[in-house]
C-alpha positions in Angstrom: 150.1 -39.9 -16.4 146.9 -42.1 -16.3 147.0 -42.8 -12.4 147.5 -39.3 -11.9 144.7 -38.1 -13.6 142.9 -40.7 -11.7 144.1 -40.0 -8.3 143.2 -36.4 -9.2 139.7 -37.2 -9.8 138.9 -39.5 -6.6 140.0 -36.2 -4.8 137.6 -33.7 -6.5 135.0 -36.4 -6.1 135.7 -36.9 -2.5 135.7 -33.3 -2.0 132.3 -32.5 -3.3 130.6 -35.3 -1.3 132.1 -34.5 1.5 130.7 -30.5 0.8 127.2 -32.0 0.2 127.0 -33.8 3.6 128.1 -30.6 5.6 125.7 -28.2 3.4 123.2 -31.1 4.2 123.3 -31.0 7.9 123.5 -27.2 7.9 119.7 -27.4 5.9 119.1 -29.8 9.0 120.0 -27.4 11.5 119.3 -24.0 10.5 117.0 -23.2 13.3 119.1 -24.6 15.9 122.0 -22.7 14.7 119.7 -19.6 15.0 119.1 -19.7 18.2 122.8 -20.3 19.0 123.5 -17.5 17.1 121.2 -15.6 19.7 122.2 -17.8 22.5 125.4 -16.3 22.5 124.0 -13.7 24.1 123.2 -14.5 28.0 119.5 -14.1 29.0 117.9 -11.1 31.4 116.6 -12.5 34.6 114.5 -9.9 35.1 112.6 -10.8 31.9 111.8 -13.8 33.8 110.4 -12.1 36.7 108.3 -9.5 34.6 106.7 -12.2 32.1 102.9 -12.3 32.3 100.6 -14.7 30.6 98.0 -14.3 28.2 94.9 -15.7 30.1 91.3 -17.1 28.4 88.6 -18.1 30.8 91.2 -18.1 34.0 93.0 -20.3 32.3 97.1 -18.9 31.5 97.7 -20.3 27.9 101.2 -18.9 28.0 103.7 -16.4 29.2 105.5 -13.2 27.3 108.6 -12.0 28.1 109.5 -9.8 25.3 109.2 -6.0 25.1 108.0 -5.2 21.9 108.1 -1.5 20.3 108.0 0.3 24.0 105.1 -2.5 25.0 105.9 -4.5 28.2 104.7 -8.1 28.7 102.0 -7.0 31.1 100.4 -4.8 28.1 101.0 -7.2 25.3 99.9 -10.1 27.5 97.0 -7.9 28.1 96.0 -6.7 24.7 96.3 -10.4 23.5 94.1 -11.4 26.4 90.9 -8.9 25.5 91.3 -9.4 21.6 91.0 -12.7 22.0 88.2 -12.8 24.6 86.9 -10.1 21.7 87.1 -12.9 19.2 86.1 -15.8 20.6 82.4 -14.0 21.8 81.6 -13.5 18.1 78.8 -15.8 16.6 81.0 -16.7 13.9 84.3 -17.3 15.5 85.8 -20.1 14.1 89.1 -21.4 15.5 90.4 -23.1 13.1 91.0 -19.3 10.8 94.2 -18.3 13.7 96.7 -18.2 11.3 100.5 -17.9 11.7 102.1 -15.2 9.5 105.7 -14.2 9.2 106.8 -10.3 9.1 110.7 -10.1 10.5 111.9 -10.5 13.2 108.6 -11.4 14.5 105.9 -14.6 14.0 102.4 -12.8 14.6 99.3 -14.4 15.0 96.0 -13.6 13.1 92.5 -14.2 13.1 90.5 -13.4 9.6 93.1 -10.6 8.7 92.9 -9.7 12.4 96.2 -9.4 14.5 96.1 -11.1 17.6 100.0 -11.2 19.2 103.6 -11.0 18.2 106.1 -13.5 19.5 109.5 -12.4 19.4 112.7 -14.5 19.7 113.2 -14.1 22.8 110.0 -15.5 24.0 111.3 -18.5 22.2 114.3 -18.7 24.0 112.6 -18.7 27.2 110.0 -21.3 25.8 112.9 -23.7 25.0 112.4 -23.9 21.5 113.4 -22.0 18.0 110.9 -19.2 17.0 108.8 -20.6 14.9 108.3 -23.8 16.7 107.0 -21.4 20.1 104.7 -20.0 17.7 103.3 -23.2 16.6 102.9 -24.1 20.1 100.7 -21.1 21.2 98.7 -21.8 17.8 97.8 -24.9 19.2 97.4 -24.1 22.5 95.4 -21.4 21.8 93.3 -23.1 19.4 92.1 -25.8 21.6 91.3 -23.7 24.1 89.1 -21.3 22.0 87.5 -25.0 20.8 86.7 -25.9 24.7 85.5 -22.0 25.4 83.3 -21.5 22.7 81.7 -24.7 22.9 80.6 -23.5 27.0 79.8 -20.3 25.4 77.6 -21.7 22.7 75.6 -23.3 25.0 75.4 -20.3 27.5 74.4 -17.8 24.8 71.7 -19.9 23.2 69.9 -20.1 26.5 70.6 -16.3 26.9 68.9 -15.8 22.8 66.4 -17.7 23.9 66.1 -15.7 27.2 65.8 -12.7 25.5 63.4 -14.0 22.9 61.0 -14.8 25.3 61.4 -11.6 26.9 60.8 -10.0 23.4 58.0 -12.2 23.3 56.7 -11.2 26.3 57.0 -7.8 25.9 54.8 -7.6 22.4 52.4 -9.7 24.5 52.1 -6.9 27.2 51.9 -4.1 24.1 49.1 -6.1 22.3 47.0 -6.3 25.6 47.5 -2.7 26.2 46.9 -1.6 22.8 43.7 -3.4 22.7 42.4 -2.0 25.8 43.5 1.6 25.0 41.8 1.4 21.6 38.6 0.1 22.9 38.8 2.7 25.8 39.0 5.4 22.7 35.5 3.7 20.7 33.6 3.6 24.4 35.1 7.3 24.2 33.5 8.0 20.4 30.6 6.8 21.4 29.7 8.9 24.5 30.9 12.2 22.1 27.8 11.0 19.6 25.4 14.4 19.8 28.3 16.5 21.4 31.1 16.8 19.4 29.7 14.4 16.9 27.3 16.3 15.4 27.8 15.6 11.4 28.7 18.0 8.9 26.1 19.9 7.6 27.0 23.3 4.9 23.7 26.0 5.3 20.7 23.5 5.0 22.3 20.3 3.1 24.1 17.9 5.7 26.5 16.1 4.1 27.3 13.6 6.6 24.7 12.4 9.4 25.8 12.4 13.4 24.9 8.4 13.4 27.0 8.2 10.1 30.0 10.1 11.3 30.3 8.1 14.3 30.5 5.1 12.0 33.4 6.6 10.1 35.1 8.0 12.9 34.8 4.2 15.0 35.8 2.6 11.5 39.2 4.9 11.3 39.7 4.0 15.3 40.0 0.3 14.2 42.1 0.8 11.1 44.7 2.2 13.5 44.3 -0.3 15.5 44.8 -3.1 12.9 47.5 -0.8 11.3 49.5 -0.5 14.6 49.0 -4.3 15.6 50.7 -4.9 12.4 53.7 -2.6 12.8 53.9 -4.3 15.9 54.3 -7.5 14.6 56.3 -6.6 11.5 59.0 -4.6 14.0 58.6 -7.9 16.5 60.0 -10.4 14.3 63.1 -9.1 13.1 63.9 -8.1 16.9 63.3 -11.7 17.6 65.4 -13.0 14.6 68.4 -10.4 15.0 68.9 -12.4 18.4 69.9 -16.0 16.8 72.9 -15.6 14.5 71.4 -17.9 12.0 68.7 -15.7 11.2 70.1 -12.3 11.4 70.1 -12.3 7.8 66.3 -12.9 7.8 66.4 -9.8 10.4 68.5 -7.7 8.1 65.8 -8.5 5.3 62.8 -7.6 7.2 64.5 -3.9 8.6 65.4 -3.3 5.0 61.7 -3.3 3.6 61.4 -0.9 6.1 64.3 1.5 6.4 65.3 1.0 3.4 62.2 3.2 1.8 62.5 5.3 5.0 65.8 6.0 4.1 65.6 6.7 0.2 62.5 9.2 1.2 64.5 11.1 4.0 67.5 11.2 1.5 65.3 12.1 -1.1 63.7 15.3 1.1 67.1 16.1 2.0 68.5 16.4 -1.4 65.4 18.1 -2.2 65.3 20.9 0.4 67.5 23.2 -2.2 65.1 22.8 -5.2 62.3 23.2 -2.5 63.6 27.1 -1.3 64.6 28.2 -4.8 60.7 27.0 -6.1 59.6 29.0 -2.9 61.8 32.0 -3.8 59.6 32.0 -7.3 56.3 31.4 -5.8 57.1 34.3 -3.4 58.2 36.6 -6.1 55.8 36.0 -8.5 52.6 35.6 -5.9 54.1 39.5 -4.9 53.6 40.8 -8.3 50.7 39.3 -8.9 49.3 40.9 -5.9 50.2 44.3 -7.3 49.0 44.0 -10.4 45.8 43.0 -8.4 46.2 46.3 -6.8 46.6 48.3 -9.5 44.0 47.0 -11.6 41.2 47.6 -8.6 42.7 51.5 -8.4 42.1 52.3 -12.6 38.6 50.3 -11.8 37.6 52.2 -9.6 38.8 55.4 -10.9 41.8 56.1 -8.3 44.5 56.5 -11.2 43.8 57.0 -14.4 45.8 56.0 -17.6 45.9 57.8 -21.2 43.8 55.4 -23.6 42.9 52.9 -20.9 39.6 52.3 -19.8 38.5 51.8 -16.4 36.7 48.5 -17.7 40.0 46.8 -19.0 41.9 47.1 -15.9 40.2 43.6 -14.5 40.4 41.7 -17.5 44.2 42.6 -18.6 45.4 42.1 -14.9 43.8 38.4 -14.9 45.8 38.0 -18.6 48.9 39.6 -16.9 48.9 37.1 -13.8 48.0 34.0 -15.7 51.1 34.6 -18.0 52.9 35.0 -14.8 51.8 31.9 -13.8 52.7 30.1 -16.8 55.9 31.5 -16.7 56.1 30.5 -13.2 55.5 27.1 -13.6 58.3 27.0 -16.4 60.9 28.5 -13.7 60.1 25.7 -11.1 59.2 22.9 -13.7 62.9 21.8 -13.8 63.0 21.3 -9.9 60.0 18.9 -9.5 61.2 16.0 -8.7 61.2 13.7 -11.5 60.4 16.3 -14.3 63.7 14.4 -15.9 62.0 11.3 -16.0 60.9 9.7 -19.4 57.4 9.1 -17.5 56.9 12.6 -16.5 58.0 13.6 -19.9 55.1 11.5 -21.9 52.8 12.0 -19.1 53.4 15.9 -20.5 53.3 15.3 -24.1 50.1 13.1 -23.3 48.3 15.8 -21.4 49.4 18.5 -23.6 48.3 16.5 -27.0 44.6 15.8 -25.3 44.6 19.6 -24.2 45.1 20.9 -27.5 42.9 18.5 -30.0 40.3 18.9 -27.1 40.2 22.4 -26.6 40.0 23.9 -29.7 36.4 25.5 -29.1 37.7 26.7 -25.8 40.8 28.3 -26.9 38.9 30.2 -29.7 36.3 31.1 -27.1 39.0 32.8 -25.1 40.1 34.3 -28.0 37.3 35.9 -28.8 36.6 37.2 -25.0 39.8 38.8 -24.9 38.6 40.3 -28.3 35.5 41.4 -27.0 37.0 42.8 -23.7 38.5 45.4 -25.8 36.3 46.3 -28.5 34.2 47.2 -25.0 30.9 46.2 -26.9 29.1 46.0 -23.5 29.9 45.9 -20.3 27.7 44.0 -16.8 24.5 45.5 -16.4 24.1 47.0 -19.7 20.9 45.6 -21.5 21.7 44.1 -25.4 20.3 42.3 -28.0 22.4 39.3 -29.0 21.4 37.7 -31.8 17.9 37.0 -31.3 18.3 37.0 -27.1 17.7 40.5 -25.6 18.4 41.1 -22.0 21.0 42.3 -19.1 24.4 41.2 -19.2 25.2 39.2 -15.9 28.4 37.8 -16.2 31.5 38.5 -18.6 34.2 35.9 -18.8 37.1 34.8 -21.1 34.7 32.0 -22.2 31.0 33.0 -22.4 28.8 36.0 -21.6 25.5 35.1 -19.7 22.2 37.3 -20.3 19.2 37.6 -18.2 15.9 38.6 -20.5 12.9 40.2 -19.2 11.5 36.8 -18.2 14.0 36.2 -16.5 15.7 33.5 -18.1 19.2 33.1 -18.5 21.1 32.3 -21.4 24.4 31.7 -22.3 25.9 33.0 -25.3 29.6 31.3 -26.2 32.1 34.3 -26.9 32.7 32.8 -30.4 29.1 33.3 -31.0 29.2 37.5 -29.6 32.1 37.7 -32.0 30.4 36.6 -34.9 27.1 37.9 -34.5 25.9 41.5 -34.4 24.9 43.0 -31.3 22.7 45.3 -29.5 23.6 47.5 -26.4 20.4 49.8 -25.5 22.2 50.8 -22.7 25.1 52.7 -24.4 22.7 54.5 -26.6 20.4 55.7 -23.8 23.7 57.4 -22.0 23.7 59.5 -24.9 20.5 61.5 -26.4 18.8 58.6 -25.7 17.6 55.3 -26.9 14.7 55.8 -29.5 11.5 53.7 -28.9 8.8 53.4 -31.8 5.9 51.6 -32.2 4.0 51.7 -35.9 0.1 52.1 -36.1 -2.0 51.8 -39.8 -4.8 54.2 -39.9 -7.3 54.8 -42.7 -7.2 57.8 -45.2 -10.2 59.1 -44.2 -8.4 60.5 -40.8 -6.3 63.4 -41.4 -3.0 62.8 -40.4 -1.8 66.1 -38.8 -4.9 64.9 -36.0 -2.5 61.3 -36.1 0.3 63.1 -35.6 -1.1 64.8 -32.7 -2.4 62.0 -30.9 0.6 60.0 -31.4 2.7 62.8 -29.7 1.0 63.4 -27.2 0.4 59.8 -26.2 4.2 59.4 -26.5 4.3 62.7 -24.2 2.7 61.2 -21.3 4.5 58.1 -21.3 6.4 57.5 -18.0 10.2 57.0 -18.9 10.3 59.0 -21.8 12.3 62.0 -22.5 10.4 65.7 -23.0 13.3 66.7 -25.0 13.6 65.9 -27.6 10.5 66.2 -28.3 8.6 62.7 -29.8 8.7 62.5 -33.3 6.0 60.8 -35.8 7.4 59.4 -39.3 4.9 58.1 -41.7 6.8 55.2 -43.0 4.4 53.8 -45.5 1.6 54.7 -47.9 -0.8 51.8 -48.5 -3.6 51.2 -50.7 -6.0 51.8 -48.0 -4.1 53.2 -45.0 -1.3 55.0 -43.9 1.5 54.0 -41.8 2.5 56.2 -38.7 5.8 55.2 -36.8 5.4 57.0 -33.5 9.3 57.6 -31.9 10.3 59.0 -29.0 13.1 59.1 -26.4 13.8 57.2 -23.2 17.1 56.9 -21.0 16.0 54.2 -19.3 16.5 51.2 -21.9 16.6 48.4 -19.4 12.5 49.6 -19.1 12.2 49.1 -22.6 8.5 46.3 -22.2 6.9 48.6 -19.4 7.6 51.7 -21.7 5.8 50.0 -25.0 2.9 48.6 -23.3 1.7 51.8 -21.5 3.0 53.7 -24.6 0.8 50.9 -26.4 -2.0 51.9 -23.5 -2.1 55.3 -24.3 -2.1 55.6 -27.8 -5.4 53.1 -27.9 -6.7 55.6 -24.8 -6.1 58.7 -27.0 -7.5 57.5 -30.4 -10.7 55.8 -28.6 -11.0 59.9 -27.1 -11.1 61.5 -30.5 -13.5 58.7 -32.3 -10.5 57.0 -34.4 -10.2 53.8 -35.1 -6.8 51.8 -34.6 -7.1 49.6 -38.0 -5.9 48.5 -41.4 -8.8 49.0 -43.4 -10.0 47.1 -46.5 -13.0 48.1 -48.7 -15.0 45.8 -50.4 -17.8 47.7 -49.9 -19.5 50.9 -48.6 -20.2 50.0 -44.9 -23.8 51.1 -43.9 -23.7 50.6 -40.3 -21.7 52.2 -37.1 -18.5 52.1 -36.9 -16.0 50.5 -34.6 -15.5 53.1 -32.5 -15.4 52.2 -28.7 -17.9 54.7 -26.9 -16.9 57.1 -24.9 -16.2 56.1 -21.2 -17.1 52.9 -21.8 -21.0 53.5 -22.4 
């Protein structure tokens, strides 16, 4: 029983070496048996005949015999032919990257993710050797040829970058020389227009800017172009030059950036802005429209043209400017959200700034506006009427939101803050002499001993041949005061011509003196001490 159970195991043992060996030699020979497998299966000569190498530099690196997915050898042999001519004229090509990748029932080649050619089996069974070991073969092959190519083509395309440089070089040259002499043509140019065209810049009598200084200016912005340009130039120059050597492109790609880059974020910018840009000129239209009627209709109530129930000519100016400038606000707070940048946190505290400085700092100004739209409608006066403001009496000239100037008989002109209209009283002569007329008075003292129906007469009738003064009514006398010694006689009379006011009082001034020196009565505020023994102060008559 033993020595069976030993024979039995020598067998099993033998068994499974002898299994090992043959599973061993079929590890050995997988590829061999594969293209057994596919040597079964006799070979096309016409394959043979229609093979066609893929070619570098004249040189034919191998032959494809294959038709793969409808293309012939000619047109892979071809397409492998121009990409790799393709690849190896790149700065960077590197042949070491040609890589062999696997995808069933094809070994491709690639260069950087690139493909470059498929070898199929049967291009390996013309080769002489198992798939992947043809593909390793054209690796090589192909690889130390792209070494010996590039390394020709190195050379050769230095000497052309540095070819071209030159040329680049040249060619600024030429510019620069050309520039020069077209920018010193243009100041030869300037000068000879000195006294012509160049005259200077003068507005009525005041001449702002001299012919001999304009020149200057004008010859000063002819070189800052010329500086400015020489610089482009230069700038634009270098980067040409360094886009030509592969090891500075990247300096190349720096300098174009500074420049297109900007360029390119303001052209975007415009672009993106254009929409924004037509609806805030869509507003502006509208609103500049309606303003413009407003304008219209205001100027047609002025003047008389159309007439509204409780609205007086005189307002029509001032509410159309209130109208429009609270059109204009709302305006800007339409087209405020499409400014560009109005979303920024700058523009946003730049608007709180300006709007916290407006409004501690124009306090006085905002209450002087207040009180001229006040004033516009209580209608108190109005241009050309003559007023007493305060203690300034004179024409109105000017009527504004903020202050209302006067001109007095001297012909100074003052300037009165609205504020200060609104909280003084005024005067306006000229309203009251629209009506009955204003009233003028002058007061004169005259003794007791002069009867005062004879005062009254001469009064009136010096008031009567005033110039400027109204026959009726009829001048008035008032005695305003009894005194100790002399009577008080307030002479008044009516004028419709207020803004005449000084030239009416001194020749109403001229007359009354006239009259009284006629009738022997003296113009004076007697007090007695004593009875006086000599003559009295009465002027003779016609001037004896």
């Amino acid at each position: 029983m033993d020595k069976l159970k030993y024979i039995v195991t020598v067998f099993c043992t033998a068994i499974l070496a002898l299994n090992g060996l043959v599973a061993q030699d079929n590890g050995q020979s997988d590829q061999a048996k594969q293209a057994e497998e596919f040597s079964e299966e006799p070979l096309d000569s016409s394959q043979y005949l229609n093979r066609r190498g893929v070619v570098l530099d004249g040189d034919t690196l191998f032959y494809l015999y294959d038709r793969i997915d409808g293309y012939t050898p000619t047109v892979r042999a071809r397409l492998a032919s121009q990409k790799i001519d393709e690849l190896i004229h790149l700065h960077d090509f590197e042949s070491d990257s040609l890589r062999i990748e696997v995808n069933e029932p094809y070994y491709q080649i690639f260069y950087k993710g690139e493909f470059v050619m498929n070898i199929s089996l049967t291009d390996a069974r013309w080769f002489g050797k198992s798939q992947e070991q043809t593909a390793r073969e054209y690796l090589n092959t192909l690889t130390n040829k792209c070494r010996v190519v590039v390394s020709g083509l190195d050379i050769k395309r230095l000497l052309i970058q540095i070819g071209l440089a030159l040329v680049v070089i040249l060619l600024s040259g030429f510019i620069i020389r050309y520039v020069n002499r077209l920018f010193k043509f243009l100041a030869l140019r300037i000068q000879r227009l000195k006294g012509t065209y160049l005259k200077g810049l003068t507005f009525r009598n005041y001449e702002f800017i001299t012919e001999e200084r304009l020149t200057s200016i004008v010859l000063l912005a002819n070189n800052i172009l010329r500086v400015l340009f020489l610089i482009f130039l230069f700038y634009l120059t270098l980067p040409i030059i360094f886009s030509i050597f592969p090891w500075t492109e990247g300096i190349a790609n720096t300098l174009f950036a500074y420049i297109l880059d900007p360029l390119k974020h303001f052209v975007t910018a415009i672009i993106r802005y254009i929409p924004n840009l037509f609806t805030i000129a869509i507003i502006v239209f509208v609103v500049r429209y309606i303003t413009r009627g407003i304008k219209f209709l205001a100027r047609e109530v002025e003047e008389g043209k159309l007439t509204l129930n409780n609205f007086y000519p005189d307002w029509a100016i001032p509410t159309a400017r209130v109208i429009n400038f609270l059109l204009y606000i709302f305006m800007l707070v339409l087209i405020w959200p499409y400014i560009p940048g109005s979303d920024s946190e700058i523009f946003k505290g730049v608007s709180v700034f300006l709007g916290l400085l407006i409004s501690l700092g124009s306090s006085s100004a905002i209450s002087n506006i207040i009180a001229g739209l006040v004033i516009t409608y209580m209608r108190p006066y109005k241009i050309g009427d003559r007023v007493k403001i305060g203690e300034n009496s004179g024409d109105v000239v000017e009527k504004n939101l903020l202050v209302t100037r006067v001109r007095t008989i001297k012909n100074e002109m003052i300037t009165v803050p609205n504020s200060t209209v609104l909280n003084n009283s005024s005067i306006n002569y000229s309203l009251s002499g629209k009506m009955e007329g204003l009233i003028i008075h002058s007061t004169v003292t005259i003794g007791y001993d002069v009867p005062w129906r004879k005062v009254h007469e001469m009064l009136i009738e010096a008031a009567s041949c005033t110039p400027f003064i109204e026959k009726n009514p009829k001048p008035f006398v008032l005695q305003t005061s009894l005194d100790d010694f002399y009577v008080s006689y307030q002479v008044n009379a009516y004028t419709k011509e207020p803004a005449k006011q000084a030239m009416i009082y001194s020749d109403l001034h001229a007359l009354i003196q006239d009259i009284f020196a006629r009738n022997d009565v003296e113009i004076m505020s007697p007090h007695y001490r004593a009875e006086r023994e000599g003559p009295s102060t009465i002027p003779p008559k016609n001037g004896e």
